[in-house]
VEXKOL-449036 format. One record per atom (N, C-alpha, C, CB): z, x, y; residue number from 1; residue in one letter; atom name. Coordinates in nm, 3 decimals. Each point is the difference from the previous one (the first is absolute). Glycine has a CB too. Layout:
// residues N
<pt z="Z" x="X" y="Y" n="NUM" res="a" atom="CA"/>
...
END
This chain:
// residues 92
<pt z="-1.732" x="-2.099" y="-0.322" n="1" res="x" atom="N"/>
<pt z="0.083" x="0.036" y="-0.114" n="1" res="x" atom="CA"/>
<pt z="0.036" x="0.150" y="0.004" n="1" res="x" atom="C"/>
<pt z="-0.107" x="-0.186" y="-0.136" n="1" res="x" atom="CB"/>
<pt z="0.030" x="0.258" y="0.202" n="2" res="x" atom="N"/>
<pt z="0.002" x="0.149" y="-0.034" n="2" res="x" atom="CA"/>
<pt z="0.133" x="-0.003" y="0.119" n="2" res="x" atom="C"/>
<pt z="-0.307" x="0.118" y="-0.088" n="2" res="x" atom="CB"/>
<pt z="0.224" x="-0.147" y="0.191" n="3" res="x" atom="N"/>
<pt z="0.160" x="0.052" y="0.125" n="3" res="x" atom="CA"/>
<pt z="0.123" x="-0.130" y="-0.029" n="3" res="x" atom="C"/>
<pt z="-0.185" x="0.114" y="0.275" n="3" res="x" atom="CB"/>
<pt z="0.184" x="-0.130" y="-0.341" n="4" res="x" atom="N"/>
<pt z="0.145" x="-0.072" y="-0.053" n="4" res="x" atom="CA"/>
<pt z="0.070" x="0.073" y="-0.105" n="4" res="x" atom="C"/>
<pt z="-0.092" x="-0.220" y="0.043" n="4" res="x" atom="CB"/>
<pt z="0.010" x="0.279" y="-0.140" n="5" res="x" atom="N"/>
<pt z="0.005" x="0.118" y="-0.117" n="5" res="x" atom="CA"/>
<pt z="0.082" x="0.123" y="0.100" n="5" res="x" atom="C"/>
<pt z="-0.277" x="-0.063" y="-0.166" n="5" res="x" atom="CB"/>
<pt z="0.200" x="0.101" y="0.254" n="6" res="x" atom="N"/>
<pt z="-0.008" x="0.108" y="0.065" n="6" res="x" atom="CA"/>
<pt z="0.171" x="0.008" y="0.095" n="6" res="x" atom="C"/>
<pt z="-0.324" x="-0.019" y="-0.001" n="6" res="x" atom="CB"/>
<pt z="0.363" x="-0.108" y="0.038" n="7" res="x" atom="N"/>
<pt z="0.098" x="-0.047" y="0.092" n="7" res="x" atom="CA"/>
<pt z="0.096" x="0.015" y="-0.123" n="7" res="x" atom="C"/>
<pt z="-0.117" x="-0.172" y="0.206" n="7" res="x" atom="CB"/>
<pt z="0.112" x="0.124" y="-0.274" n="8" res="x" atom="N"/>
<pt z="0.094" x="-0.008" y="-0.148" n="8" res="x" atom="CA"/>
<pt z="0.036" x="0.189" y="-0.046" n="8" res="x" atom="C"/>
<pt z="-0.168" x="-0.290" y="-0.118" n="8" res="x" atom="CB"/>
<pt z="0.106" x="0.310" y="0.093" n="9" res="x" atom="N"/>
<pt z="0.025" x="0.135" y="-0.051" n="9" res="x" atom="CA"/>
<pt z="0.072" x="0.111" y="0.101" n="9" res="x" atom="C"/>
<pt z="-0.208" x="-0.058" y="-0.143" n="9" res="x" atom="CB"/>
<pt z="0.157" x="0.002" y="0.323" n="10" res="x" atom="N"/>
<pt z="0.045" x="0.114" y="0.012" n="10" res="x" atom="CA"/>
<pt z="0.167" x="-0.061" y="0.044" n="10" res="x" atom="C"/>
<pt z="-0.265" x="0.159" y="0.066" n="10" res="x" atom="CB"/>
<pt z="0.271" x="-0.283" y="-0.039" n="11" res="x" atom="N"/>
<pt z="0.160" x="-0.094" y="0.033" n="11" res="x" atom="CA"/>
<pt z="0.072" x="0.045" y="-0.134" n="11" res="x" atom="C"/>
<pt z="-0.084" x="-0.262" y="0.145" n="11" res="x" atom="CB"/>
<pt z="0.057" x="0.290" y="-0.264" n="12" res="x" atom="N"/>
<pt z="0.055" x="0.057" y="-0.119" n="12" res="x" atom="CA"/>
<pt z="0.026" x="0.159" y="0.028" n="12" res="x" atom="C"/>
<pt z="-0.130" x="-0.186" y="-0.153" n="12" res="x" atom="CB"/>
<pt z="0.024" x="0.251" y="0.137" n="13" res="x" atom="N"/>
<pt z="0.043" x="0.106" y="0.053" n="13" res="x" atom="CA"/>
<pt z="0.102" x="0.069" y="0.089" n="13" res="x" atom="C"/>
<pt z="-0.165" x="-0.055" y="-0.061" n="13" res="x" atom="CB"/>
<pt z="0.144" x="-0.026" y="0.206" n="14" res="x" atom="N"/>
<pt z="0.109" x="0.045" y="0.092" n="14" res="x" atom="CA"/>
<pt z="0.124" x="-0.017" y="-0.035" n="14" res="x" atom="C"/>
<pt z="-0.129" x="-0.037" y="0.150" n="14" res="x" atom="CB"/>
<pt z="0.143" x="-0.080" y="-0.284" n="15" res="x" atom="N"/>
<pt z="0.090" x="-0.069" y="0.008" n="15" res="x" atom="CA"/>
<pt z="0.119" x="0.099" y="-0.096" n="15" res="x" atom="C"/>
<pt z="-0.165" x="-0.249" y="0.053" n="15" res="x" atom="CB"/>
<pt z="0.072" x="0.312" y="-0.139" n="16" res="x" atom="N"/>
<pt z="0.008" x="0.089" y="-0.088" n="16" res="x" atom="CA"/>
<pt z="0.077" x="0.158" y="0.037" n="16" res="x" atom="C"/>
<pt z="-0.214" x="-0.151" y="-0.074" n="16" res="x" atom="CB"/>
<pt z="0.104" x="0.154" y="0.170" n="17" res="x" atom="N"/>
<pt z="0.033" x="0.177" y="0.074" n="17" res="x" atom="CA"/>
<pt z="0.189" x="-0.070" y="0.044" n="17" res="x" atom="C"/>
<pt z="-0.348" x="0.136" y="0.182" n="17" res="x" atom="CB"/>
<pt z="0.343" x="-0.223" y="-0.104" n="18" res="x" atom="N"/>
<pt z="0.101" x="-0.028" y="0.091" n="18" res="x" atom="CA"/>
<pt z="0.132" x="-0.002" y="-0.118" n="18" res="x" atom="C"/>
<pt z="-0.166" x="-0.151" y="0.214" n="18" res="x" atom="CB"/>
<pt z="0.139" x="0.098" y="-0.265" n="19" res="x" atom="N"/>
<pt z="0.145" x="-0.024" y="-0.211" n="19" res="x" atom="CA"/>
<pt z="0.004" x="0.123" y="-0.003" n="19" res="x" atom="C"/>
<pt z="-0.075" x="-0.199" y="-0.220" n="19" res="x" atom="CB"/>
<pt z="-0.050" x="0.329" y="0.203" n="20" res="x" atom="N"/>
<pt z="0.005" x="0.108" y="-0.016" n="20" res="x" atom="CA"/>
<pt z="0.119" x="0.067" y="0.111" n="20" res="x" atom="C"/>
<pt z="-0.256" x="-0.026" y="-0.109" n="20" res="x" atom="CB"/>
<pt z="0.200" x="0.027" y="0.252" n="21" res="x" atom="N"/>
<pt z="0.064" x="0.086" y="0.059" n="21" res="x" atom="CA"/>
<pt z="0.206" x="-0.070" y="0.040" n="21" res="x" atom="C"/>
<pt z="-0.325" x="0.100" y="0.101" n="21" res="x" atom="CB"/>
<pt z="0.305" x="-0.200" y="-0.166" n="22" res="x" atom="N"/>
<pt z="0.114" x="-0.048" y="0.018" n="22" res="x" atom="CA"/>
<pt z="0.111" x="0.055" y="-0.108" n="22" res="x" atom="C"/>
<pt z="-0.130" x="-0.194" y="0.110" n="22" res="x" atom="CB"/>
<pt z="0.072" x="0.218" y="-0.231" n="23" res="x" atom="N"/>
<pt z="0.072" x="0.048" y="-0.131" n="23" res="x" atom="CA"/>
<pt z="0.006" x="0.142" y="0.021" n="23" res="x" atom="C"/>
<pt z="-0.083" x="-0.177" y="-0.165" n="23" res="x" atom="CB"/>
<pt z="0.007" x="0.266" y="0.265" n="24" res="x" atom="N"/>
<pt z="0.025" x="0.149" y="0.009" n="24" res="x" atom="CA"/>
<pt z="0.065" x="-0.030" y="0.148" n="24" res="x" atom="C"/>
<pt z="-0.216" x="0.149" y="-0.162" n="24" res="x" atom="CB"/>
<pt z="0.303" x="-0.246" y="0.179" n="25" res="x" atom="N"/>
<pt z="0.081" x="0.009" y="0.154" n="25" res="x" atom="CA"/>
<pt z="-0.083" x="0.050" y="0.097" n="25" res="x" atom="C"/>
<pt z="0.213" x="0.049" y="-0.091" n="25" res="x" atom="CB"/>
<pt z="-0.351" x="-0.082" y="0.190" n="26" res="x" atom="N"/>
<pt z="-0.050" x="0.060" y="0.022" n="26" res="x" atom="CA"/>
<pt z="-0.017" x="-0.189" y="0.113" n="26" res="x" atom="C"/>
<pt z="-0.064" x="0.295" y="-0.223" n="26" res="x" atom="CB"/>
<pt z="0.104" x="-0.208" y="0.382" n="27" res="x" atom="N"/>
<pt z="-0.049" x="-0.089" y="0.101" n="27" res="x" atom="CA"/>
<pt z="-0.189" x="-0.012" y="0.020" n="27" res="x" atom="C"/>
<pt z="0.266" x="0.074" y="0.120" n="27" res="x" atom="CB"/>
<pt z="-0.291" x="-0.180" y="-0.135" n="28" res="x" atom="N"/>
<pt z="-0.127" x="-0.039" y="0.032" n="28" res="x" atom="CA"/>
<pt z="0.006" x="-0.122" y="0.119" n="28" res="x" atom="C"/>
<pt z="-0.078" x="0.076" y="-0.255" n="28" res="x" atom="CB"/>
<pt z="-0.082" x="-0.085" y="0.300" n="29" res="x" atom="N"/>
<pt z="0.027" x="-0.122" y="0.117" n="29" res="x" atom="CA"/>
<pt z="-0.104" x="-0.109" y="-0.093" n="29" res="x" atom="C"/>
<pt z="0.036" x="0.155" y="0.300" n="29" res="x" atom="CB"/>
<pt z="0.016" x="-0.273" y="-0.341" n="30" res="x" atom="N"/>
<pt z="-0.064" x="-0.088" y="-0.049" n="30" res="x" atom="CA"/>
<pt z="-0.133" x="-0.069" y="0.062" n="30" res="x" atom="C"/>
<pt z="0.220" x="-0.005" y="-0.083" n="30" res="x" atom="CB"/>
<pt z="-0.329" x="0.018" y="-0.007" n="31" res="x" atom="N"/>
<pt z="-0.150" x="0.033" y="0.024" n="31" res="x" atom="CA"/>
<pt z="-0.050" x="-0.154" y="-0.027" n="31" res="x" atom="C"/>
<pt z="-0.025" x="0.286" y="-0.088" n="31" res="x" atom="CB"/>
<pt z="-0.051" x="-0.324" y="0.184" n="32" res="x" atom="N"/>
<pt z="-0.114" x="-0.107" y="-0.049" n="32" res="x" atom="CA"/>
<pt z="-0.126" x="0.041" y="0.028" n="32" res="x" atom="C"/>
<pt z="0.135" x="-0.180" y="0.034" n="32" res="x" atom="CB"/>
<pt z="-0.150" x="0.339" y="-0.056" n="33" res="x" atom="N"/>
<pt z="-0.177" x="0.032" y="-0.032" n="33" res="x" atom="CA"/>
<pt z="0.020" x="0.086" y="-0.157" n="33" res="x" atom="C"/>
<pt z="-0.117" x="0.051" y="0.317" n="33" res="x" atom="CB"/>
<pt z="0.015" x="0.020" y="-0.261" n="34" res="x" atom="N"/>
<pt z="-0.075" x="0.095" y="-0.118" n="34" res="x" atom="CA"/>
<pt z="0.089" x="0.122" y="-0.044" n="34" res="x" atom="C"/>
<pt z="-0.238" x="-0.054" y="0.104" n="34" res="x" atom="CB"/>
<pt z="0.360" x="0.084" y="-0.031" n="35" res="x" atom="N"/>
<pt z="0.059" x="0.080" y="-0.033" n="35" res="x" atom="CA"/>
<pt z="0.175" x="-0.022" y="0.090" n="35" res="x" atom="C"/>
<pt z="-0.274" x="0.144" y="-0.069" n="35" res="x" atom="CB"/>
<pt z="0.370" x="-0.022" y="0.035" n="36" res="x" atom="N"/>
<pt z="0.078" x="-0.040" y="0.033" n="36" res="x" atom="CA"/>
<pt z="0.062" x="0.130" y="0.021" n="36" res="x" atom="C"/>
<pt z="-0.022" x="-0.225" y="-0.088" n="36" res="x" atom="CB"/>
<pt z="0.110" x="0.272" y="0.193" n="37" res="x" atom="N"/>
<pt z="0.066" x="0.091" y="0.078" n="37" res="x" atom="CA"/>
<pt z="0.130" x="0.041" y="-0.078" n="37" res="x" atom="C"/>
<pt z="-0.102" x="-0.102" y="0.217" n="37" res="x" atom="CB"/>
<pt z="0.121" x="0.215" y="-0.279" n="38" res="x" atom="N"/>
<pt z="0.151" x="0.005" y="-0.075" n="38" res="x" atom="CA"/>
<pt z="0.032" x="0.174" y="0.098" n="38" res="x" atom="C"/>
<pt z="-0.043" x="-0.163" y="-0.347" n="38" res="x" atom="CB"/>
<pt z="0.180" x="0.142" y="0.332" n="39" res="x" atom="N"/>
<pt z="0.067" x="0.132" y="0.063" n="39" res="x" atom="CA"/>
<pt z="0.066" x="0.110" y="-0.119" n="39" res="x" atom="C"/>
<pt z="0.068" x="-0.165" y="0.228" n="39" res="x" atom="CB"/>
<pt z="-0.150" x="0.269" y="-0.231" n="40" res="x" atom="N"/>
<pt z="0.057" x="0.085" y="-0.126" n="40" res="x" atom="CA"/>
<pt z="0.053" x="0.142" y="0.022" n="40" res="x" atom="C"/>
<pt z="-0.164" x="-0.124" y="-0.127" n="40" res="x" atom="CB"/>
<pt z="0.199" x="0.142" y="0.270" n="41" res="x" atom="N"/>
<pt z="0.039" x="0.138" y="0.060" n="41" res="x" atom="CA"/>
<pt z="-0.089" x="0.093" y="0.054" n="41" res="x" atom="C"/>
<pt z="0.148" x="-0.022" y="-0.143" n="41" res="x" atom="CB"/>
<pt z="-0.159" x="0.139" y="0.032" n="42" res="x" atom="N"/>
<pt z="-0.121" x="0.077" y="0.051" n="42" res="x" atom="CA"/>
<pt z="-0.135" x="-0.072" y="-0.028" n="42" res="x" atom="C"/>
<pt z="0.130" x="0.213" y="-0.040" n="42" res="x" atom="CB"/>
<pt z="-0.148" x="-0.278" y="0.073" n="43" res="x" atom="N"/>
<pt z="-0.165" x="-0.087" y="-0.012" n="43" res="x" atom="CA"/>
<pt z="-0.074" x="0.106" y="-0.042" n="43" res="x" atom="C"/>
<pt z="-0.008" x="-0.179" y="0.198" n="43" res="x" atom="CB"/>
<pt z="-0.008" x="0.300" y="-0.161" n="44" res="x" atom="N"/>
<pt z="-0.106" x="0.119" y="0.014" n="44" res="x" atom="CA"/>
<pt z="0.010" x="0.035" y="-0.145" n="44" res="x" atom="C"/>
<pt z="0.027" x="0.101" y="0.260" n="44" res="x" atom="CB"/>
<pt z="0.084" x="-0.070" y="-0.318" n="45" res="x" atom="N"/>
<pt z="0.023" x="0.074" y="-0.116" n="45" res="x" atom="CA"/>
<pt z="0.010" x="-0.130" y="-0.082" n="45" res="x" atom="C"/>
<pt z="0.121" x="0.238" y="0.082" n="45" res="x" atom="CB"/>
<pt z="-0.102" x="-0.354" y="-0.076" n="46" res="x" atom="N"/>
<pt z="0.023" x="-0.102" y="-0.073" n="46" res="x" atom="CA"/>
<pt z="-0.203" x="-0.024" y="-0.035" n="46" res="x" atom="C"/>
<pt z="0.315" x="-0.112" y="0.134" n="46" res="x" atom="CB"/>
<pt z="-0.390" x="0.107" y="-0.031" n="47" res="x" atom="N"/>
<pt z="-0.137" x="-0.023" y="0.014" n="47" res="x" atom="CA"/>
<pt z="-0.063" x="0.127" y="-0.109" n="47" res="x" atom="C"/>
<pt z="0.013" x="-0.117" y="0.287" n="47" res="x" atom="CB"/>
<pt z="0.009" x="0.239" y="-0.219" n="48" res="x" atom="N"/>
<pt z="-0.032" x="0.130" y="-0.113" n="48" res="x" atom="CA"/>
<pt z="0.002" x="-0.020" y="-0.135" n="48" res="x" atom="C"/>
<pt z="0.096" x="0.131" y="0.141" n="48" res="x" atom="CB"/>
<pt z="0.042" x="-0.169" y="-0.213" n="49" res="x" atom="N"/>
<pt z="0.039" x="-0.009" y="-0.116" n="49" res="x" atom="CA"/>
<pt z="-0.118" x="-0.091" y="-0.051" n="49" res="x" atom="C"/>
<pt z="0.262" x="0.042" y="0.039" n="49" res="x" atom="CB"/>
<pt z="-0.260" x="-0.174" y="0.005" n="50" res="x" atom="N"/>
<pt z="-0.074" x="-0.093" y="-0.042" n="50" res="x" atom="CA"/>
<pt z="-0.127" x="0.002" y="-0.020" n="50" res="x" atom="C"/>
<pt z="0.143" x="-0.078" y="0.075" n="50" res="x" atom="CB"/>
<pt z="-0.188" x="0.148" y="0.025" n="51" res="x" atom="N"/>
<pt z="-0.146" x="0.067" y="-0.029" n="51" res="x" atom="CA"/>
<pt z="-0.002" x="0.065" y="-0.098" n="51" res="x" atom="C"/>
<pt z="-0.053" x="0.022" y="0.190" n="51" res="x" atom="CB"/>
<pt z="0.109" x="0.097" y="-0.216" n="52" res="x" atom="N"/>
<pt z="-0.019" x="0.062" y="-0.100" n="52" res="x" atom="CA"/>
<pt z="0.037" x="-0.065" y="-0.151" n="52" res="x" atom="C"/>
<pt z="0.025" x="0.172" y="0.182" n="52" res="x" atom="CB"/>
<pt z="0.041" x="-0.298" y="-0.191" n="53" res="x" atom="N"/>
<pt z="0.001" x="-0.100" y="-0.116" n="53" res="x" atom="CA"/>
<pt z="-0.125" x="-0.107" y="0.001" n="53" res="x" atom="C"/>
<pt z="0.266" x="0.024" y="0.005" n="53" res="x" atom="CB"/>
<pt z="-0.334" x="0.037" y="0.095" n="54" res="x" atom="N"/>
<pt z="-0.172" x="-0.094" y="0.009" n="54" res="x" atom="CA"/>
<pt z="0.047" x="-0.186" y="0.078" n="54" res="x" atom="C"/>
<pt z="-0.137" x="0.154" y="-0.327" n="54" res="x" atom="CB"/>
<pt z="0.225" x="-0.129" y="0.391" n="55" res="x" atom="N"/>
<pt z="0.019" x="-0.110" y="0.099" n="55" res="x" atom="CA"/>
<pt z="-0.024" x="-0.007" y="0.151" n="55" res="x" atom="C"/>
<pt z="0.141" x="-0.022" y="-0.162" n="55" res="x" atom="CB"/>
<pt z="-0.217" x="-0.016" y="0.236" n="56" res="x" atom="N"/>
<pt z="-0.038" x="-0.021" y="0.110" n="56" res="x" atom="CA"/>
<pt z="0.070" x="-0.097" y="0.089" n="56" res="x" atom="C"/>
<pt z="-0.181" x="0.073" y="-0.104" n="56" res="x" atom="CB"/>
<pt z="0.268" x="-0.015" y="0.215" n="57" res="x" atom="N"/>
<pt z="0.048" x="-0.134" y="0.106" n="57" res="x" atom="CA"/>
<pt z="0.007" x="0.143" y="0.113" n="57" res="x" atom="C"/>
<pt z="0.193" x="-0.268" y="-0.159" n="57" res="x" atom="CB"/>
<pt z="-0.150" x="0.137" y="0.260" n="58" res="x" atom="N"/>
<pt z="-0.042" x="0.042" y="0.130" n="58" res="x" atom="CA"/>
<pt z="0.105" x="0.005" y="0.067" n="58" res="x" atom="C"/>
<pt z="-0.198" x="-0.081" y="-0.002" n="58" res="x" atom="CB"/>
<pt z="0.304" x="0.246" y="0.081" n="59" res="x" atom="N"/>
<pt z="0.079" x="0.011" y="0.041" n="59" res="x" atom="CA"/>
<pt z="-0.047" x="0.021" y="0.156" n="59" res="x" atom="C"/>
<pt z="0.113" x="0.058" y="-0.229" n="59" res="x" atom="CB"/>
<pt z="-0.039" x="-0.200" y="0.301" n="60" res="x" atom="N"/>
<pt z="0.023" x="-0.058" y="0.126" n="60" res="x" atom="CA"/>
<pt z="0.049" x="0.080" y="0.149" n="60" res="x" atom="C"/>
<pt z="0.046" x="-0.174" y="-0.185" n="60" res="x" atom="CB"/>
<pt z="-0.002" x="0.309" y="0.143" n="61" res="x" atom="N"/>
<pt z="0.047" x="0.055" y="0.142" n="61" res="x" atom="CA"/>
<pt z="-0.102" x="0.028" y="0.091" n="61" res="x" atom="C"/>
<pt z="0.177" x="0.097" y="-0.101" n="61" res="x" atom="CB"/>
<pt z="-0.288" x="-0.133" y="0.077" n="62" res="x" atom="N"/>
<pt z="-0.075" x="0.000" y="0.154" n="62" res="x" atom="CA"/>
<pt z="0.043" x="-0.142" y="0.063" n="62" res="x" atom="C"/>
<pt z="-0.236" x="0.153" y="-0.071" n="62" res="x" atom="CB"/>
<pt z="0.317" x="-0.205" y="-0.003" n="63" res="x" atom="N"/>
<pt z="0.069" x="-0.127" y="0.086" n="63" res="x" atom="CA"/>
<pt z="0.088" x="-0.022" y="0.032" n="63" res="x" atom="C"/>
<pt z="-0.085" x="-0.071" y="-0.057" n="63" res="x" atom="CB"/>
<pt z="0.163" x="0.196" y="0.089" n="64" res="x" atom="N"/>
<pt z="0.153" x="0.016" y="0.002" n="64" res="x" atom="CA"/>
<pt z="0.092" x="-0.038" y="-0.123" n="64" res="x" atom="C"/>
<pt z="-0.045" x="-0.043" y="0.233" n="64" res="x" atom="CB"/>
<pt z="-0.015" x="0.026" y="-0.325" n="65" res="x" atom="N"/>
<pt z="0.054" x="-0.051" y="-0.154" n="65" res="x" atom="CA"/>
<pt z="0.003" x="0.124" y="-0.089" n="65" res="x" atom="C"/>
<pt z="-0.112" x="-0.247" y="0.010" n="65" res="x" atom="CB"/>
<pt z="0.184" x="0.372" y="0.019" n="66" res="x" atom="N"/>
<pt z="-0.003" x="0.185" y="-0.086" n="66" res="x" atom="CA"/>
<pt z="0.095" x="-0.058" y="-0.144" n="66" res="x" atom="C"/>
<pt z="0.035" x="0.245" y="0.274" n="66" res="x" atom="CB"/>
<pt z="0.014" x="-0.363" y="-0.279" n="67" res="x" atom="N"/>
<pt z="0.065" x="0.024" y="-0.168" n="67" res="x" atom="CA"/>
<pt z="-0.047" x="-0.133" y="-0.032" n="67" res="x" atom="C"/>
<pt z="0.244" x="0.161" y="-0.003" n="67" res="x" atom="CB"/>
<pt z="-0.329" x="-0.209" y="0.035" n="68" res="x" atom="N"/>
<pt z="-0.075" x="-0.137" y="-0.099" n="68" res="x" atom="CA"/>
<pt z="-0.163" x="0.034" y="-0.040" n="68" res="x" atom="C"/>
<pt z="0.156" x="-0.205" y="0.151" n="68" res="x" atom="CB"/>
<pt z="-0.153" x="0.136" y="-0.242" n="69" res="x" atom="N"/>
<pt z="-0.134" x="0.008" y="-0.060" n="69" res="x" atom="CA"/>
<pt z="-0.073" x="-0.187" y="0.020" n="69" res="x" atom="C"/>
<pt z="0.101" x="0.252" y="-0.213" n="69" res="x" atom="CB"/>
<pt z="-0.258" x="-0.235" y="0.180" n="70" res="x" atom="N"/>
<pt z="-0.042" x="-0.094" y="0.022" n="70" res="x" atom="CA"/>
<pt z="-0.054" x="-0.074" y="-0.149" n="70" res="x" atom="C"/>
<pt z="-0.030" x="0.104" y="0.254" n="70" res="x" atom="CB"/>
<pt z="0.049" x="-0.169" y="-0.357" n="71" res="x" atom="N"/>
<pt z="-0.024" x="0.042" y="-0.130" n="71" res="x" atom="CA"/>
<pt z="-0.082" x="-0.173" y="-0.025" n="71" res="x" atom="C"/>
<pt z="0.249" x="0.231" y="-0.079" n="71" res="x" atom="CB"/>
<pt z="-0.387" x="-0.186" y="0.047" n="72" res="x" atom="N"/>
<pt z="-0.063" x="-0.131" y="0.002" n="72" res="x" atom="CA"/>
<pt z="0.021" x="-0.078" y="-0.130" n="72" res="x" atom="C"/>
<pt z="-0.169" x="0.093" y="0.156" n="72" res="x" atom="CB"/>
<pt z="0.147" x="-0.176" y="-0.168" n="73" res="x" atom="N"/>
<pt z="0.025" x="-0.092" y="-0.123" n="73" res="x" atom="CA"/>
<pt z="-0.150" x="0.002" y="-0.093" n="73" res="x" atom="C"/>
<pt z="0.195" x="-0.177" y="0.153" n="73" res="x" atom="CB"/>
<pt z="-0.186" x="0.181" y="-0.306" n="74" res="x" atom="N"/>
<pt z="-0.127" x="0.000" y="-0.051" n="74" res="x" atom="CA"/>
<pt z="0.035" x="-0.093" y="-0.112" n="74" res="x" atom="C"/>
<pt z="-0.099" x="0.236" y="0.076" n="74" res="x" atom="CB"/>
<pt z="0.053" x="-0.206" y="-0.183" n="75" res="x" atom="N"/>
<pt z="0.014" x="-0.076" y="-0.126" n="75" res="x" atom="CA"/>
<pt z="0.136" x="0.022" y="-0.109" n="75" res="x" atom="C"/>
<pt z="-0.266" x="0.015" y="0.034" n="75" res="x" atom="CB"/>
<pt z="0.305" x="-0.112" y="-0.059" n="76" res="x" atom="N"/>
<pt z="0.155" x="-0.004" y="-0.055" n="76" res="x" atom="CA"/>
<pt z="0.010" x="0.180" y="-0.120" n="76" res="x" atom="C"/>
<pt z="0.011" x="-0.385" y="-0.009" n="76" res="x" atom="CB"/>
<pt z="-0.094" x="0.426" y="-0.030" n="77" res="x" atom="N"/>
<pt z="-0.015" x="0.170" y="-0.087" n="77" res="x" atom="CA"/>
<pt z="-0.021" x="0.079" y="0.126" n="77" res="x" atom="C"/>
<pt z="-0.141" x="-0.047" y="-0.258" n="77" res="x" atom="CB"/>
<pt z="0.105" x="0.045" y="0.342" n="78" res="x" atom="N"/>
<pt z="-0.026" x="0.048" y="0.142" n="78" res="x" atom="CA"/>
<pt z="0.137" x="0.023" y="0.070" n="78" res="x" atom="C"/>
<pt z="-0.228" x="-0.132" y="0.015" n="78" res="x" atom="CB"/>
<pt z="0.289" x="0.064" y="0.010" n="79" res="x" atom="N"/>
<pt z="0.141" x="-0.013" y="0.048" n="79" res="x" atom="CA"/>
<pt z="0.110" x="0.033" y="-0.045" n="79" res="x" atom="C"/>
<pt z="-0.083" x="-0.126" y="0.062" n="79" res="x" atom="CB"/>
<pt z="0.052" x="0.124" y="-0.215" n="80" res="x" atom="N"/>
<pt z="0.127" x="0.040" y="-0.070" n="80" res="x" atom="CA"/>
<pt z="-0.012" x="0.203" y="-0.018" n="80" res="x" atom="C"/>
<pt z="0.011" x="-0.306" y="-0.165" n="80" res="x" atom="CB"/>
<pt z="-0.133" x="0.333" y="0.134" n="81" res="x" atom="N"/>
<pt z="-0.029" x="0.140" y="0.044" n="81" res="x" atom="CA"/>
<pt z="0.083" x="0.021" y="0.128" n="81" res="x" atom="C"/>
<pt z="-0.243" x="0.005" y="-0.102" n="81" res="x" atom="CB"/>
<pt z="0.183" x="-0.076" y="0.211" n="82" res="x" atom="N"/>
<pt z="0.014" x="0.075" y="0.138" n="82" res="x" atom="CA"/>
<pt z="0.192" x="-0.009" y="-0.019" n="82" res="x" atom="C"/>
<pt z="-0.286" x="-0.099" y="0.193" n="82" res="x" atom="CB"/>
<pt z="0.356" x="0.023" y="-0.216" n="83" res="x" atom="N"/>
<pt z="0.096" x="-0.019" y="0.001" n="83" res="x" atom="CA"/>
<pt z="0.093" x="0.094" y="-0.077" n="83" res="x" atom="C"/>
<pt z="-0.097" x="-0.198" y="0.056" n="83" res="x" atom="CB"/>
<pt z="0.035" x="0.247" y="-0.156" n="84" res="x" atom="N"/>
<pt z="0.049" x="0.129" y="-0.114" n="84" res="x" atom="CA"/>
<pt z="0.018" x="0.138" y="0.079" n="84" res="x" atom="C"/>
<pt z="-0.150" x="-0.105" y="-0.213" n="84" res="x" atom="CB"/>
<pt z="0.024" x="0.082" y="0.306" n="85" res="x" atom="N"/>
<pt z="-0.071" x="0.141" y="0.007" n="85" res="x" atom="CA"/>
<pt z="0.136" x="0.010" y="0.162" n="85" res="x" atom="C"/>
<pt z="-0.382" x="-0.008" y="-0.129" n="85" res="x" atom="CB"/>
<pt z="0.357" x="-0.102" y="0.181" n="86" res="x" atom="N"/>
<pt z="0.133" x="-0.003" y="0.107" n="86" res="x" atom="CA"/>
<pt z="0.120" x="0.048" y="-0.034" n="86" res="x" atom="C"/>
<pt z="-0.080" x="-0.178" y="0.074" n="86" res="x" atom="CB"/>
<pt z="0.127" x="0.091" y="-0.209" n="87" res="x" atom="N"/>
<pt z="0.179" x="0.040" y="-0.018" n="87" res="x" atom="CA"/>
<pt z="-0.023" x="0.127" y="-0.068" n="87" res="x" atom="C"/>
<pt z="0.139" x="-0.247" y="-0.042" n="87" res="x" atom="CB"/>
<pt z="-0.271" x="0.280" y="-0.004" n="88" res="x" atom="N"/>
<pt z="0.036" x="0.196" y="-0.052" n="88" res="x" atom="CA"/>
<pt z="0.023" x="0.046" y="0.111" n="88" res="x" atom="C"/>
<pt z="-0.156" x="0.071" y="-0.184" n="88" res="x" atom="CB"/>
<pt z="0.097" x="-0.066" y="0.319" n="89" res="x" atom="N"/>
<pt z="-0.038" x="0.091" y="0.104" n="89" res="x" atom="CA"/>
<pt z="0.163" x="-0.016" y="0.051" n="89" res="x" atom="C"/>
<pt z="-0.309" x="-0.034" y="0.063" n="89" res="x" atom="CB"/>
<pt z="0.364" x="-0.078" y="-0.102" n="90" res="x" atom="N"/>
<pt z="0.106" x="-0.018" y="0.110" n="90" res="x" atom="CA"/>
<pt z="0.101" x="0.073" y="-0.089" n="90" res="x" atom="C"/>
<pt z="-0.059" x="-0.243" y="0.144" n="90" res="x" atom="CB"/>
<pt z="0.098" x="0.280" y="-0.288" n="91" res="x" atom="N"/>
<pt z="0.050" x="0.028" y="-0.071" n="91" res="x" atom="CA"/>
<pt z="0.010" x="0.157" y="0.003" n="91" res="x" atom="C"/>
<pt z="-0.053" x="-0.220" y="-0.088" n="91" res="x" atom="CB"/>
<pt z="-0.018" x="0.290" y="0.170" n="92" res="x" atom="N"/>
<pt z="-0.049" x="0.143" y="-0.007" n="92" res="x" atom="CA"/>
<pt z="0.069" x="0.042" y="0.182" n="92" res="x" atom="C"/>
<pt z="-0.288" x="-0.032" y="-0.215" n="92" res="x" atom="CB"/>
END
């Protein structure tokens, strides 16, 4: 029951981030794990901002990926933060 709980929340989640980055016009590569790949330009300064709004994700150019971020999926108040804290950074 728990990893069916667990499968549920985060298939919501991704599903969530992905509505998100679609409504801020924002290319992503559609995810069937724990997180999901969106392209936001300066990744570096897009990553900075967000930190400093107390959001944590993981910018990808040690993978040849310098303007995507890696942004994991958490709990539906979890996501909608990370998603705020995104379209401020991108807004600046």
């Amino acid at each position: 029951a728990f990893l069916e709980q667990s499968l549920e929340v985060n298939r919501a989640g991704v599903q969530q981030l992905q509505q998100g980055f679609e409504r801020l016009k924002l290319r992503f590569v559609p995810s069937f794990g724990n997180f999901v790949l969106v392209e936001v330009g300066d990744a570096a300064a897009v990553n900075e901002a967000m930190l400093r709004a107390g959001v944590i994700v993981r910018p990808v150019a040690n993978y040849g990926l310098p303007t995507w971020l890696r942004i994991s999926a958490g709990l539906r108040e979890e996501n909608e933060v990370a998603l705020n804290a995104l379209a401020g950074a991108l807004a600046k």
